[in-house]
N, C-alpha and C positions, 0 to 999 in steps of 0.2 A: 606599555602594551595595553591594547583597548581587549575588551570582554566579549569574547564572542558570543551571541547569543543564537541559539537554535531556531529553526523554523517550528520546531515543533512543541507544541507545547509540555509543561510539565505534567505527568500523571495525575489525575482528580477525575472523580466522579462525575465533577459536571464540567470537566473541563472542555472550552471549542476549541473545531480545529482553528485554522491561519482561513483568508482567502486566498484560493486559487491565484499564484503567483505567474504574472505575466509579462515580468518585465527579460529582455536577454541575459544572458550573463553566459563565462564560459563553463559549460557542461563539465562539474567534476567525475560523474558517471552518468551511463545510458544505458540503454538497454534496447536491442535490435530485435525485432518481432518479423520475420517474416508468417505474409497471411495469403492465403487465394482468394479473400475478397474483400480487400480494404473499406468497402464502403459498410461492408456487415460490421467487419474488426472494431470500426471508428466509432459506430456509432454505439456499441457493447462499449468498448472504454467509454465511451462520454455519459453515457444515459445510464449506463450498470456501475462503473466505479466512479464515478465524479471525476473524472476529468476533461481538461478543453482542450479544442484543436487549436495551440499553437501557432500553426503553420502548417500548409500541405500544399507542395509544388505539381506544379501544372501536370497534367499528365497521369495522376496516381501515380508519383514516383518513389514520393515519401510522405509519413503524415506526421508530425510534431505536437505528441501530448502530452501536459504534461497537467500535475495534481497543486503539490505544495513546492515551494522550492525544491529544488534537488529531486524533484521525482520526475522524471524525463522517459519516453516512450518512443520511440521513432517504432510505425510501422510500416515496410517496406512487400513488396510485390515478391511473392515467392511460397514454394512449397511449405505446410506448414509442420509444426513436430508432427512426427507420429505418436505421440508419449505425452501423456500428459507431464510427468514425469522429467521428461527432456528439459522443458523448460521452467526457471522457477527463481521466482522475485517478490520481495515482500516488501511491502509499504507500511509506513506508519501513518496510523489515523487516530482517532478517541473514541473511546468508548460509544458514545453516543451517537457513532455513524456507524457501527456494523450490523445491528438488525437493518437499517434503513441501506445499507447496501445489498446486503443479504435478498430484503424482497424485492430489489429492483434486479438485479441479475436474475433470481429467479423468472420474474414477471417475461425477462428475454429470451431468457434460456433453461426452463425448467430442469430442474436437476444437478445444475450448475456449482453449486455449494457444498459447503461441509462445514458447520459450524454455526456462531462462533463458539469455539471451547476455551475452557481458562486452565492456561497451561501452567508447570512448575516454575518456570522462570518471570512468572507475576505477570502476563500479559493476558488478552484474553484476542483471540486467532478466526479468524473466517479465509476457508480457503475455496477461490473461487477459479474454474477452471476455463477458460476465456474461449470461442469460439476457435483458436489457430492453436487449442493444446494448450498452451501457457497454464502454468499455476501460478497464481496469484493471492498472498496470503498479504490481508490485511489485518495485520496489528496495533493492539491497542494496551498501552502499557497503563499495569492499573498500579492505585498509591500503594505505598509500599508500608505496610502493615509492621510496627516494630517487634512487636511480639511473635510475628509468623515464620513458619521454616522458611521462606526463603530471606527474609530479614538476618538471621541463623547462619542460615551457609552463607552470606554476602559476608558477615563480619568473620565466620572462618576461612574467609577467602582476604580478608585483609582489610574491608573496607568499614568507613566510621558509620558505623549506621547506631545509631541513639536509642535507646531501649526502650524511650516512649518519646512522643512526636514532642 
């Protein structure tokens, strides 16, 4: 049996992301964005969270974006949530891209943000809320500290986490 390996990298400080992954493959998940103005939506995904257009068929009928492997966007012509709330998807990124996404959503959409904060489950979270409603929480999983509470609760949860690195 061969070893799967993630697109994502492992938690570190200076860890990079992957590049922008562009090859087909079949979509294990997606996620359907209806927007009322694809050309605004597209260009907030590309310029504000790094991602690239894919594919976008004739017509504005659909727009294909996608980040790292497995992070797939289809945004399609239609009413958008009323809630921010309604809708809601998280990405993994590193560390070292979330002020740099932060001031570029701002830069489009002031106000757009919330974060990033470092949450209890060792990650550190930017939630950005997209022109069509969407919440969109980019996380960044930080190393895992053997001495720290959640170090703690992972081994009283069962798992082998080593007392010092």
């Amino acid at each position: 049996m061969s070893e799967y390996t993630s697109p994502v990298p492992m938690p570190a400080l200076d860890a990079t992301p992957p590049e922008v992954y562009r090859e087909i493959y079949g979509m294990p998940m997606f996620v359907t964005i209806p927007t009322g103005d694809l050309a605004a939506s597209k260009d907030f995904w590309i310029r504000g969270l790094g991602f690239i257009d894919l594919f976008s068929a004739p017509g504005e009928q659909v727009t294909h974006l996608r980040r790292w492997a497995f992070q797939d966007i289809l945004l399609v012509p239609g009413p958008p949530a009323g809630e921010a709330s309604e809708q809601s998807i998280s990405f993994a990124c590193v560390l070292g891209q979330l002020d740099e996404i932060a001031t570029r959503c701002e830069d489009l959409v002031p106000g757009c943000t919330d974060g990033p904060h470092l949450m209890p489950w060792n990650s550190v979270e930017l939630t950005v809320t997209t022109p069509e409603n969407a919440r969109v929480t980019m996380t960044a999983a930080r190393p895992l500290d053997p001495a720290s509470p959640q170090a703690d609760n992972l081994r009283a949860l069962g798992f082998d986490i080593p007392l010092t690195n």
